[in-house]
DSSP file (Angstrom, degrees, kcal/mol; ACC not computed):
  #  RESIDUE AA STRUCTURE BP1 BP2  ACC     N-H-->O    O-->H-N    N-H-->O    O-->H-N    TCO  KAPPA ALPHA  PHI   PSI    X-CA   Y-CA   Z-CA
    1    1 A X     >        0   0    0      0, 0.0     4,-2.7     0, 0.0     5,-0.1   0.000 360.0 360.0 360.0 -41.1  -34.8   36.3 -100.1
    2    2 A X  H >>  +     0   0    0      1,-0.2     4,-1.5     2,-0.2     3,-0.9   0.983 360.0  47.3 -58.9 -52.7  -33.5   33.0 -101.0
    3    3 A X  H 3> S+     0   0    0      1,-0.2     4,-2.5     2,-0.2    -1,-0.2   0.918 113.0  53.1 -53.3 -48.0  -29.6   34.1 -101.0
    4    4 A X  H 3> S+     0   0    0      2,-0.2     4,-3.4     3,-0.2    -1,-0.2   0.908 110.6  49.5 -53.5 -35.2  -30.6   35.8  -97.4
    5    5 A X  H <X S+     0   0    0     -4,-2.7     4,-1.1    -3,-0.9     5,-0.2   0.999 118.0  37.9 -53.8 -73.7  -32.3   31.9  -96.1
    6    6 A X  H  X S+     0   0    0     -4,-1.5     4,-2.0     2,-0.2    -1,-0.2   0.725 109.3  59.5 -57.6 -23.1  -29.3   30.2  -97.1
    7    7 A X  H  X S+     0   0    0     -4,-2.5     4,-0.7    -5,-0.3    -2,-0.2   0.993 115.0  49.7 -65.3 -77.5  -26.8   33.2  -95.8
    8    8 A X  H >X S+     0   0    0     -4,-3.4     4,-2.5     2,-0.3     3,-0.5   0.559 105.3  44.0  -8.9 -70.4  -28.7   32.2  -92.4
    9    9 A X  H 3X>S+     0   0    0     -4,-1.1     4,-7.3     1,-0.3     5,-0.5   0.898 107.7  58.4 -83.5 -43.5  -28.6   29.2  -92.0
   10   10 A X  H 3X5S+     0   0    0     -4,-2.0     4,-1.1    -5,-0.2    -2,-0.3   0.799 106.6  56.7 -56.6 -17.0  -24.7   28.9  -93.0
   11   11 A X  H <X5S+     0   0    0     -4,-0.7     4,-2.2    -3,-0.5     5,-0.3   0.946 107.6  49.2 -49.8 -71.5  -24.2   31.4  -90.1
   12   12 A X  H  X5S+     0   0    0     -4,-2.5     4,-0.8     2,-0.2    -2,-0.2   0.774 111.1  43.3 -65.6 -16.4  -25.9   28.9  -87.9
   13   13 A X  H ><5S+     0   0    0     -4,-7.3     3,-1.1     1,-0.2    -1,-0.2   0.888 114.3  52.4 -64.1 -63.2  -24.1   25.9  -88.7
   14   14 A X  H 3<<S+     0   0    0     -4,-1.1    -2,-0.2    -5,-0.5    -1,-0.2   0.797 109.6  50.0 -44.0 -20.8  -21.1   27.7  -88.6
   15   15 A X  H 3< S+     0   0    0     -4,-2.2    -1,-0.2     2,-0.1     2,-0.2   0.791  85.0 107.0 -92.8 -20.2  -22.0   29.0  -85.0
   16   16 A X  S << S-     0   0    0     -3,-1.1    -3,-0.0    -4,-0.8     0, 0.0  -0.403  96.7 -82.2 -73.7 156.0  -22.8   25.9  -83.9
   17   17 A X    >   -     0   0    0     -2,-0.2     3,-3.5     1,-0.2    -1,-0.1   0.065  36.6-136.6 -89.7 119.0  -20.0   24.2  -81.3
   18   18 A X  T 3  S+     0   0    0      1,-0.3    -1,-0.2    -3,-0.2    -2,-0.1   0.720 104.0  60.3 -61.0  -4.9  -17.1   22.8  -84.0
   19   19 A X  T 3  S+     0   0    0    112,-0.1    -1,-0.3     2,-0.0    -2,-0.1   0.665  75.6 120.4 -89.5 -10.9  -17.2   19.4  -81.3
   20   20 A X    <   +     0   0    0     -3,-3.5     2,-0.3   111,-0.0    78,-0.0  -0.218  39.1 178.8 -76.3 161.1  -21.0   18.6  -81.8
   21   21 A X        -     0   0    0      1,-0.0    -2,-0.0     0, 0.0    -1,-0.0  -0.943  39.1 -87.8-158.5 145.7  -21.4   15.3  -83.1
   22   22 A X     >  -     0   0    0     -2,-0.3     4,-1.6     1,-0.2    -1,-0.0  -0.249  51.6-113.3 -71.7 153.2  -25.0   13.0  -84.1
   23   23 A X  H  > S+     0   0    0      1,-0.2     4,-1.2     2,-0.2    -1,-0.2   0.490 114.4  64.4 -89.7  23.9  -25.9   11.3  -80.6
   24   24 A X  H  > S+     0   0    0      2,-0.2     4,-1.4     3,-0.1    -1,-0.2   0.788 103.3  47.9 -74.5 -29.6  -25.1    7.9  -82.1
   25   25 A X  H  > S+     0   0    0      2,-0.2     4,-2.6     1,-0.1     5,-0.3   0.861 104.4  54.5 -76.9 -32.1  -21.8    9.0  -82.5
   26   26 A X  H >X S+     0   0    0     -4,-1.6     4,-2.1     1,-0.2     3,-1.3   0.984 111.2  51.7 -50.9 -60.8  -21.3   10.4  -78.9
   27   27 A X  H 3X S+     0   0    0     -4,-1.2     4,-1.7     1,-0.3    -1,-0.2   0.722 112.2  46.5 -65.8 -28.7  -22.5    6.9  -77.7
   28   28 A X  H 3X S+     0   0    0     -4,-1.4     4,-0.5     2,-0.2    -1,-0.3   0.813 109.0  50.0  -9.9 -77.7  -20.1    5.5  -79.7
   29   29 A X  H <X S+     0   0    0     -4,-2.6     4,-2.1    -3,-1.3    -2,-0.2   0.559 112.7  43.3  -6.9 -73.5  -17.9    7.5  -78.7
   30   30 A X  H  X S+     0   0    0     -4,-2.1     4,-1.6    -5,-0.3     3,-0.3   0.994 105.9  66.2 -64.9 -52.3  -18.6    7.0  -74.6
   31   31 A X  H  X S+     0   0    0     -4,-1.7     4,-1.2     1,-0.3    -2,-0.2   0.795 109.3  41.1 -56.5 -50.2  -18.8    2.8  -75.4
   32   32 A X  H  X S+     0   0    0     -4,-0.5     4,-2.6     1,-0.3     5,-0.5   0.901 115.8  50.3 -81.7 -33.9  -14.7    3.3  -76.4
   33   33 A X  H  X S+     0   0    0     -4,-2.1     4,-1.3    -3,-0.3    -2,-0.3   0.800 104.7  51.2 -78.7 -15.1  -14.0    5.5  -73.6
   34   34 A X  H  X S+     0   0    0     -4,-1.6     4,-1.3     2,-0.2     5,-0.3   0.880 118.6  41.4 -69.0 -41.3  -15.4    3.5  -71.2
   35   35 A X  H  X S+     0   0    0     -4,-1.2     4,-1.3    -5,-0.2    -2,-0.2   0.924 114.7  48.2 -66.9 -55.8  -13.2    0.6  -72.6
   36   36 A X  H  X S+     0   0    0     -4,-2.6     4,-2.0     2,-0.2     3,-0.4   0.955 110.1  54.0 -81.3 -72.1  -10.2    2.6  -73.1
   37   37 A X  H  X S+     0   0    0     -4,-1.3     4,-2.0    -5,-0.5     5,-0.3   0.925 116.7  39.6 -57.4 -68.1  -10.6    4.2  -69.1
   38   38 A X  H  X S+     0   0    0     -4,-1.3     4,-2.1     2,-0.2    -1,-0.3   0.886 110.9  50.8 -44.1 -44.6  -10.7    0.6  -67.6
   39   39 A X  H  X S+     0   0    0     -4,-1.3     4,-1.6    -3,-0.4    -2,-0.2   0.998 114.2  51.0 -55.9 -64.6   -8.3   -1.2  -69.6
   40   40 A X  H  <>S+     0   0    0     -4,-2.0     5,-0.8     2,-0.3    -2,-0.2   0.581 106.9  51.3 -37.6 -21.4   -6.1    2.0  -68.5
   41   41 A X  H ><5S+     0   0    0     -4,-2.0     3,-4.2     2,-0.2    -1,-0.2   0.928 109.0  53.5 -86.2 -46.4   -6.8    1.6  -64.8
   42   42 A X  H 3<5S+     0   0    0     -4,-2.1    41,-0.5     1,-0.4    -2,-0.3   0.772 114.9  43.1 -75.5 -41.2   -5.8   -2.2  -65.0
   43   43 A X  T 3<5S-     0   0    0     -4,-1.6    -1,-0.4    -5,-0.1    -2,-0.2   0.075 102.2-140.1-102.7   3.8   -2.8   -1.0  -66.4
   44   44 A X  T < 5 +     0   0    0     -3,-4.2     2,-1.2     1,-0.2    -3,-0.1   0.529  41.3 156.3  49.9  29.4   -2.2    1.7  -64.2
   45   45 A X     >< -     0   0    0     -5,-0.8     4,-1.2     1,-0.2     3,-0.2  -0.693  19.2-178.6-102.8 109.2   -1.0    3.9  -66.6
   46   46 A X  H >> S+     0   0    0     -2,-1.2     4,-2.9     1,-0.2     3,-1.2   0.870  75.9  68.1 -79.1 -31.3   -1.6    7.4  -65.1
   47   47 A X  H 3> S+     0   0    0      1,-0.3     4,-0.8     2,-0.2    -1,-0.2   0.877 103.1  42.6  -1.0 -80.8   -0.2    9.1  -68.4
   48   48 A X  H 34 S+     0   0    0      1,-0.2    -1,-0.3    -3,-0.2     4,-0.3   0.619 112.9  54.4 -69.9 -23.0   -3.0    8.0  -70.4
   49   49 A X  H <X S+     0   0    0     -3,-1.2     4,-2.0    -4,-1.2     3,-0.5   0.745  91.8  66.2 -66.0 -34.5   -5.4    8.9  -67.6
   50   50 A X  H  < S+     0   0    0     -4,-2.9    -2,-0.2     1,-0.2    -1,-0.1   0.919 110.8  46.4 -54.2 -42.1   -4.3   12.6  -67.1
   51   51 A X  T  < S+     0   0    0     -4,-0.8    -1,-0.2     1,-0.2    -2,-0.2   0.713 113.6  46.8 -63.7 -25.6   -6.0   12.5  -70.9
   52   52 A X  T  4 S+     0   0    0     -3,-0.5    86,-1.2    -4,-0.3    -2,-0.2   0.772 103.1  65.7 -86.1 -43.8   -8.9   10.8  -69.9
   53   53 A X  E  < S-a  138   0A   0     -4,-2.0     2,-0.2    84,-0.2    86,-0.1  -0.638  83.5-113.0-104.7 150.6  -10.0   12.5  -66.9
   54   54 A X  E >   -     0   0A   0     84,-2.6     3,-0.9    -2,-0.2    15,-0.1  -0.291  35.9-111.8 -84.6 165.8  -11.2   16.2  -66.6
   55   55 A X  E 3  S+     0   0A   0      1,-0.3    15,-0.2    -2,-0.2    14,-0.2   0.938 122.1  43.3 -61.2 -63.2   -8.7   18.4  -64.6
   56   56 A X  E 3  S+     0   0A   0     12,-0.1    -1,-0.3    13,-0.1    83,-0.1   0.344  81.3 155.5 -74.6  16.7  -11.4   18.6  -61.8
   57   57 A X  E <   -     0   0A   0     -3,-0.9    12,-2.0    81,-0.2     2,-0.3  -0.037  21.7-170.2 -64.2 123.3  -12.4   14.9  -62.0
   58   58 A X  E     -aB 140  68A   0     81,-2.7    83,-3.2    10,-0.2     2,-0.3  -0.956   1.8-155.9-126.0 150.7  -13.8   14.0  -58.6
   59   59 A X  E     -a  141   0A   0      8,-2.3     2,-0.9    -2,-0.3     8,-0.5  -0.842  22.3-156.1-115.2 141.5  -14.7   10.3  -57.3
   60   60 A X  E     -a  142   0A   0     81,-2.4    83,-0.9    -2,-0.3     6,-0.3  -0.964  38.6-162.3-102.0 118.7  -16.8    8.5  -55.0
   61   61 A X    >   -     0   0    0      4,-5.5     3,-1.8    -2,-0.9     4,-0.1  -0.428  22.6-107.9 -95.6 170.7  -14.9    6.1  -54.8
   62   62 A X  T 3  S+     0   0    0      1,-0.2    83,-0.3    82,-0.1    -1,-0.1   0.635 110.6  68.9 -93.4  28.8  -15.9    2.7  -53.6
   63   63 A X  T 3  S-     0   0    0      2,-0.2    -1,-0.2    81,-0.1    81,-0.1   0.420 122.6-103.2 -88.4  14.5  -14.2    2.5  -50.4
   64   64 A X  S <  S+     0   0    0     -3,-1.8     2,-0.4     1,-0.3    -2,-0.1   0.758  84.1 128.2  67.9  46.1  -16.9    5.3  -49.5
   65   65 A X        -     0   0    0     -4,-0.1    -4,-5.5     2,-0.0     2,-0.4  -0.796  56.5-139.1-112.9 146.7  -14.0    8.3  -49.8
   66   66 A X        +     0   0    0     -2,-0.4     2,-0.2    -6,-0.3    -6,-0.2  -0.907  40.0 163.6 -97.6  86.6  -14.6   11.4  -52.0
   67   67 A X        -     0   0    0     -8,-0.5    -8,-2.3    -2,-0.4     2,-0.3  -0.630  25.4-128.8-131.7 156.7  -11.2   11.9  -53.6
   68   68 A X  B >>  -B   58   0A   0     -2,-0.2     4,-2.1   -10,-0.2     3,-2.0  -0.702  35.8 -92.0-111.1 170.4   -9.7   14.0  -56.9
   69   69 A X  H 3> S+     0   0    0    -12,-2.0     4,-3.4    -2,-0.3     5,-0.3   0.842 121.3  47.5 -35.3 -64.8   -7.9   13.3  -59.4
   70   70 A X  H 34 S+     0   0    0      1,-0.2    -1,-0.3     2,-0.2     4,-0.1   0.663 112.8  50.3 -52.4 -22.1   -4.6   14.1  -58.2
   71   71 A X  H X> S+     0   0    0     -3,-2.0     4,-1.9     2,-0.2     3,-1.4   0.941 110.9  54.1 -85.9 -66.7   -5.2   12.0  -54.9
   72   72 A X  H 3X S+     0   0    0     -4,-2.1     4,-2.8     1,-0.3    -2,-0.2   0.868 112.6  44.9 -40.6 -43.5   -6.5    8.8  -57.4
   73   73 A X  H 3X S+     0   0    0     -4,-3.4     4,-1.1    -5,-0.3    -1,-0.3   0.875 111.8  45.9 -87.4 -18.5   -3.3    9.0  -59.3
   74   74 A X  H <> S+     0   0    0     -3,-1.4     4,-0.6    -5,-0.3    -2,-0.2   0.877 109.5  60.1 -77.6 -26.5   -1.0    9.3  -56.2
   75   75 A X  H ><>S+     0   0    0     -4,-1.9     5,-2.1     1,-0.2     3,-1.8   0.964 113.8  37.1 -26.2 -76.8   -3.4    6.2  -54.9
   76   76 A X  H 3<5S+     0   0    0     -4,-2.8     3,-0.4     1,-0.2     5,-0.2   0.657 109.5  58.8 -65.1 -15.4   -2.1    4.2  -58.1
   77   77 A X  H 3<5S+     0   0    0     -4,-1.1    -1,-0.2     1,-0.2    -2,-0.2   0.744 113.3  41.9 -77.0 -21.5    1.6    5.6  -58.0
   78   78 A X  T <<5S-     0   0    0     -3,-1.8    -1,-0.2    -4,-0.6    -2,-0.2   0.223 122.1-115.8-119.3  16.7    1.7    3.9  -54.2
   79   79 A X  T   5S+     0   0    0     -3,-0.4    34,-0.7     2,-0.2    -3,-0.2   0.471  81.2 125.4  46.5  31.3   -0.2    0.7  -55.8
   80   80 A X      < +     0   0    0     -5,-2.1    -4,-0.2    -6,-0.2    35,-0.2  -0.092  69.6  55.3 -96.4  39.3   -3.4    1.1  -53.8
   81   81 A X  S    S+     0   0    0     -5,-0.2     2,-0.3    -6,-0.2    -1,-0.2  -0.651  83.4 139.6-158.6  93.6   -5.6    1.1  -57.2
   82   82 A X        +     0   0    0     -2,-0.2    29,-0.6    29,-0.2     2,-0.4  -0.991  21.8 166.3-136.7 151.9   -4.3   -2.4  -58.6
   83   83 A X  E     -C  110   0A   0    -41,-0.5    27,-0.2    -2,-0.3     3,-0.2  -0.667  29.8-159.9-169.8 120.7   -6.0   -5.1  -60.3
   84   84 A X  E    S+     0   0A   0     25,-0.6     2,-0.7    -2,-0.4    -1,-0.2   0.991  88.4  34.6 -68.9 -51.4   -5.1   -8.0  -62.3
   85   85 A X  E     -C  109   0A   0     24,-0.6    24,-1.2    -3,-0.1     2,-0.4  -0.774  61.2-180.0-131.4 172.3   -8.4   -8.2  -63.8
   86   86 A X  E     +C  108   0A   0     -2,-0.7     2,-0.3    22,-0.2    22,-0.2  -0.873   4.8 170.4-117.8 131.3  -10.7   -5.8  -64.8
   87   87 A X  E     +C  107   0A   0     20,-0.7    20,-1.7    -2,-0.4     2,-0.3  -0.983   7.6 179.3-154.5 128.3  -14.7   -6.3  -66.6
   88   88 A X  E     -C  106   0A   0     -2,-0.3     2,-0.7    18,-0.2    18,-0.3  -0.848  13.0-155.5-141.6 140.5  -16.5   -3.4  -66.7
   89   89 A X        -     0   0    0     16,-2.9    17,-0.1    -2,-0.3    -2,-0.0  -0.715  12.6-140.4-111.3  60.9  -20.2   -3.9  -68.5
   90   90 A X        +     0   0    0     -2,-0.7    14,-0.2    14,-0.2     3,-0.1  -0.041  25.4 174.3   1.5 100.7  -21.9   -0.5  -70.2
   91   91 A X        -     0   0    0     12,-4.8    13,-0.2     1,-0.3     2,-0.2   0.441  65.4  -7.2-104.9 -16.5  -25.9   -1.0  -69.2
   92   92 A X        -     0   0    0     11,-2.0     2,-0.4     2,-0.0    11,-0.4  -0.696  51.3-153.4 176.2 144.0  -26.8    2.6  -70.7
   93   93 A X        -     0   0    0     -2,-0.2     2,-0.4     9,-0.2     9,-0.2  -0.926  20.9-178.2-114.7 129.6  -25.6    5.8  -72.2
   94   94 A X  E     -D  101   0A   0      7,-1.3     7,-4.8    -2,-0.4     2,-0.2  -0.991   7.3-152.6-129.8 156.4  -27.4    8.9  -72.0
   95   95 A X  E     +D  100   0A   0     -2,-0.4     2,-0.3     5,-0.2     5,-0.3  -0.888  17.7 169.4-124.1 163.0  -26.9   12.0  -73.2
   96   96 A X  E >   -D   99   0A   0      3,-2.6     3,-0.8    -2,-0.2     2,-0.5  -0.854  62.7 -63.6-178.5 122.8  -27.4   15.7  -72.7
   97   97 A X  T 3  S-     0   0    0     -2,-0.3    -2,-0.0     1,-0.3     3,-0.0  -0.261 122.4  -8.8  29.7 -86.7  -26.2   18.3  -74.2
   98   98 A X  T 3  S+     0   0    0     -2,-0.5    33,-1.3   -78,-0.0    -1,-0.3  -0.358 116.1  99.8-144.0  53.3  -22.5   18.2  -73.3
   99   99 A X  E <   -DE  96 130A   0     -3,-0.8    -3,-2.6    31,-0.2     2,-0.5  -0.969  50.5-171.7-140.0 146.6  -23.0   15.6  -71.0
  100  100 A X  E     -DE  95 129A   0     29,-1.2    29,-2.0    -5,-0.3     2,-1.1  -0.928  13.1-168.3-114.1  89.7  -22.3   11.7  -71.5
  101  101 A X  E     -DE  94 128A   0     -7,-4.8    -7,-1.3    -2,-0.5    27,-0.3  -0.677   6.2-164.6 -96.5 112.1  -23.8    9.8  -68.4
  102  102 A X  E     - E   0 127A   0     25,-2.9    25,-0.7    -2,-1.1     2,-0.2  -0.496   8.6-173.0 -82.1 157.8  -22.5    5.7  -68.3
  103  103 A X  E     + E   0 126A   0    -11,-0.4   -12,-4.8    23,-0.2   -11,-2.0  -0.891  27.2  68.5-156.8 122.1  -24.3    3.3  -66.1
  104  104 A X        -     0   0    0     21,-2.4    21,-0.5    -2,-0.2     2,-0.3  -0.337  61.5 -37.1 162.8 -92.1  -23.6    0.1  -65.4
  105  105 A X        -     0   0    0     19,-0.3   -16,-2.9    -2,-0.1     2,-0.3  -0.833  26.4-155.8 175.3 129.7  -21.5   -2.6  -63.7
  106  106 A X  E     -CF  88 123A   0     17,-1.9    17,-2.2   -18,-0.3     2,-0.3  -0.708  10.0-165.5-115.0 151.9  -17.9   -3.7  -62.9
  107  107 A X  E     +CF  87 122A   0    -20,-1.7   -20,-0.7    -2,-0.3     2,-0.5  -0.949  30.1 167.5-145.6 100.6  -16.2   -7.0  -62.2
  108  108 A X  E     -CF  86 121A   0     13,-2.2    13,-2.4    -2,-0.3     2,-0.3  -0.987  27.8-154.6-125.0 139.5  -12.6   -6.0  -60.6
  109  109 A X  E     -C   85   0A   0    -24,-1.2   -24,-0.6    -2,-0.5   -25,-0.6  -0.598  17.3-151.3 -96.1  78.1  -10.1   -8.2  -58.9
  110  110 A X  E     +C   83   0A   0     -2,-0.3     8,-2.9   -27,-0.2     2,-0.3   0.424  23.3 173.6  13.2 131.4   -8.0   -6.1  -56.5
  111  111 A X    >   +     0   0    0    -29,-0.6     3,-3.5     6,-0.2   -29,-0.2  -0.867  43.6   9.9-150.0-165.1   -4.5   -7.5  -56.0
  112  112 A X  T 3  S-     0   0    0     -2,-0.3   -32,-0.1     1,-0.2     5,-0.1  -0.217 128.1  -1.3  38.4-124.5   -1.2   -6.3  -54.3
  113  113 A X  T 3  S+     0   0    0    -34,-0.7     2,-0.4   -35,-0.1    -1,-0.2   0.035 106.0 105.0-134.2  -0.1   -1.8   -3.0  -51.9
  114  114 A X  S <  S-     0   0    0     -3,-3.5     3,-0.5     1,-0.1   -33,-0.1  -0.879  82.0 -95.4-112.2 153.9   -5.5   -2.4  -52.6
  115  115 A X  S    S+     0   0    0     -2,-0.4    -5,-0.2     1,-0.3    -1,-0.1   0.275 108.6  23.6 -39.4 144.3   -8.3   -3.1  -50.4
  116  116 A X  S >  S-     0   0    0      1,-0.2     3,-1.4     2,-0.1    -1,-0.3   0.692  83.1-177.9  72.2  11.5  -10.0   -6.6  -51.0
  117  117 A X  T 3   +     0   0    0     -3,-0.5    -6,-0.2     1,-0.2    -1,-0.2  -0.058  69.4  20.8 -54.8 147.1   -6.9   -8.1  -52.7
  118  118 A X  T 3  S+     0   0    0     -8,-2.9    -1,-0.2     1,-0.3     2,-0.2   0.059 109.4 102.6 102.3 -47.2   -7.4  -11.5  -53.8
  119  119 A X  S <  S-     0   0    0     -3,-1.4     2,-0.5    29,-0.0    -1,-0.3  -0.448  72.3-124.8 -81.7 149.7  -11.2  -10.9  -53.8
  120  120 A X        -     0   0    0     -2,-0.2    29,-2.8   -11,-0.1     2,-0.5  -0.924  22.9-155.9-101.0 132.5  -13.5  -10.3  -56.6
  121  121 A X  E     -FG 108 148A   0    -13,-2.4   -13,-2.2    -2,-0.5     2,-0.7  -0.801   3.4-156.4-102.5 129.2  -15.6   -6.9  -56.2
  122  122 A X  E     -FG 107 147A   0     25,-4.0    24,-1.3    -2,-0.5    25,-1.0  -0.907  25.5-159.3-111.4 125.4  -18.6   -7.0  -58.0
  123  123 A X  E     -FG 106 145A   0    -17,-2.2   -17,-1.9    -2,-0.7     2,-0.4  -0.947  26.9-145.0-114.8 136.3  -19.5   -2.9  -58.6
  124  124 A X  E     - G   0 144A   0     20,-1.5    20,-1.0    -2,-0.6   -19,-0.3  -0.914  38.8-156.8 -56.2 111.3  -22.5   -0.7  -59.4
  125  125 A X  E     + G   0 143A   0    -21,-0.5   -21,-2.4    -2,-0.4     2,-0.2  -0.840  25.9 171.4-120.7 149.8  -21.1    2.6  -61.9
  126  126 A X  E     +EG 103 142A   0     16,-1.3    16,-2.7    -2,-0.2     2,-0.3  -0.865   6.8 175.1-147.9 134.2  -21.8    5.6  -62.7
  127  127 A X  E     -EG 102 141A   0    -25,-0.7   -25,-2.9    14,-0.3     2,-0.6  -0.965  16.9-152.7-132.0 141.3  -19.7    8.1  -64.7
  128  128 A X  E     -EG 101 140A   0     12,-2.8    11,-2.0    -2,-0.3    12,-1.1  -0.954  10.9-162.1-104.6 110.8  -20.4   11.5  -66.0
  129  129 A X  E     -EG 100 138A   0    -29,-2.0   -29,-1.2    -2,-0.6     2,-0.5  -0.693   5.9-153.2 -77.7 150.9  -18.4   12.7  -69.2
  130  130 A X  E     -EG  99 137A   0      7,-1.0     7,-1.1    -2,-0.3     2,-0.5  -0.916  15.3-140.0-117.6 151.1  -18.3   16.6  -70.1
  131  131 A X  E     + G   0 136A   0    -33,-1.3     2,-0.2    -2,-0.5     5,-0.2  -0.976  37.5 169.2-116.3 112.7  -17.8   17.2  -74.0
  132  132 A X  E >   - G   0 135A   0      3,-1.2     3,-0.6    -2,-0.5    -3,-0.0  -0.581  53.9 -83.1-128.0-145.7  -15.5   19.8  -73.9
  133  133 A X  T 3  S+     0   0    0      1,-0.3    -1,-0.1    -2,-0.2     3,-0.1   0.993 132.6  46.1 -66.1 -79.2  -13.0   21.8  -76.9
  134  134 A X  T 3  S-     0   0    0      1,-0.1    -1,-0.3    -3,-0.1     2,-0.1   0.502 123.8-101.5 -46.5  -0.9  -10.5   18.7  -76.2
  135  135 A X  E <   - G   0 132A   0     -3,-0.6    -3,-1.2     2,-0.1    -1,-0.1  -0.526  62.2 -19.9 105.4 167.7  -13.0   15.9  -76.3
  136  136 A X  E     - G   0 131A   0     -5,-0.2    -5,-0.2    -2,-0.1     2,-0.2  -0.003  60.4-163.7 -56.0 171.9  -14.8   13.9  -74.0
  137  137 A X  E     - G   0 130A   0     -7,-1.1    -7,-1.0   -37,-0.0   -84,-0.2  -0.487  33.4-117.9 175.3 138.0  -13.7   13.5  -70.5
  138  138 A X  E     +aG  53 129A   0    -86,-1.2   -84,-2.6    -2,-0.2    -9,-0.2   0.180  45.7 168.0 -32.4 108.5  -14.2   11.3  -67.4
  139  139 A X  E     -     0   0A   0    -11,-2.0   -81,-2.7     1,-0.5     2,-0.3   0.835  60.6 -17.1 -92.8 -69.5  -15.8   14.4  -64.7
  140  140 A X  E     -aG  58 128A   0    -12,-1.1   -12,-2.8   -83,-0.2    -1,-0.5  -0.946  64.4-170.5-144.7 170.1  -17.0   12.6  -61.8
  141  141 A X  E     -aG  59 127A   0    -83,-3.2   -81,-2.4    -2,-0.3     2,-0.3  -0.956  11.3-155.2-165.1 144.1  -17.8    9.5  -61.2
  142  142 A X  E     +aG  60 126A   0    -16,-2.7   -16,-1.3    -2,-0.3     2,-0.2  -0.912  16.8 173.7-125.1 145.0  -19.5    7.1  -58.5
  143  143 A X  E     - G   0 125A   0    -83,-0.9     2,-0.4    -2,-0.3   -18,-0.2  -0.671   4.1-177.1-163.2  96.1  -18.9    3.4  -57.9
  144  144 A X  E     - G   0 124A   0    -20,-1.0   -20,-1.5    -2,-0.2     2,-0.7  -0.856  22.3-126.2 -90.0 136.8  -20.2    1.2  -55.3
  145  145 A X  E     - G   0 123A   0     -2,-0.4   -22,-0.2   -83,-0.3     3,-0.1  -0.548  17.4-179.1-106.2 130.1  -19.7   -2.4  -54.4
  146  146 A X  E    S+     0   0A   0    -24,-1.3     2,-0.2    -2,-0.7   -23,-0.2   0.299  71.0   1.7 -87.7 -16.1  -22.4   -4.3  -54.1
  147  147 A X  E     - G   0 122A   0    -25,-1.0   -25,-4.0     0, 0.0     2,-0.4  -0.767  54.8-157.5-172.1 156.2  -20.7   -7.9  -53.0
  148  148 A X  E       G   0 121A   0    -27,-0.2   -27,-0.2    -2,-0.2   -32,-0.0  -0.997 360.0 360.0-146.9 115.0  -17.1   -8.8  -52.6
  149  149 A X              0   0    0    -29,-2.8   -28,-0.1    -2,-0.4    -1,-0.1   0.484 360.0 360.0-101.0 360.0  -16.2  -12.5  -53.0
């Protein structure tokens, strides 16, 4: 009976999804990818974003447009997502299941060919990660400004 218990249960570790991970690590986990995804917008490097962002990643962005991925990176190829500097403040990670939700607050200054250049945008965020086979990655995401100095 014992051999059958233990037979068991290694089937159900073993069945369980070879990405799940304790959620302290997930949050971890989100804390660097939130860091990582901002640093990478200020730096406009769309490369490293194709990795970051889901295939379907859709935005609200905060000029109040609903745009995808492909449209955000042709945005930054024409420099109309530029920003000399960039803050972006983690106020809480939750999770579920094989979802990662960020919340929390941005400090961007817009420069060259995007909206507000010159000005500091103070933002409200919200990002959803999906935990998929490849790792987390950026799904949708909503971001509104709340005051523009």
């Amino acid at each position: 009976m014992t051999q059958f218990l233990g037979l068991g249960i290694a089937l159900l570790v073993s069945a369980a999804p070879a990405w799940a991970q304790s959620p302290h690590q997930a949050e971890a986990d989100i804390l660097r990818l939130e860091a990582l995804e901002i640093t990478t917008v200020q730096r406009g490097d769309t490369l490293a974003l194709r990795q970051l962002w889901h295939q379907e990643f859709v935005v609200n962005n905060p000029y109040n447009q609903i745009v995808t991925r492909p449209q955000i990176l042709a945005f930054m190829r024409q420099g109309q997502r530029d920003y000399s500097t960039v803050e972006r403040v983690v106020e809480r990670v939750t999770l579920v299941d094989n979802l990662a939700i960020a919340m929390g607050h941005e400090i961007v200054t817009p420069q060259r060919a995007t909206r507000f250049a010159g000005k500091v945008e103070r933002r409200q965020y919200t990002g959803i990660r999906l935990k998929t086979k490849a790792g987390w990655r950026l799904t949708a995401r909503q971001a509104s400004i709340v005051a523009v100095k």
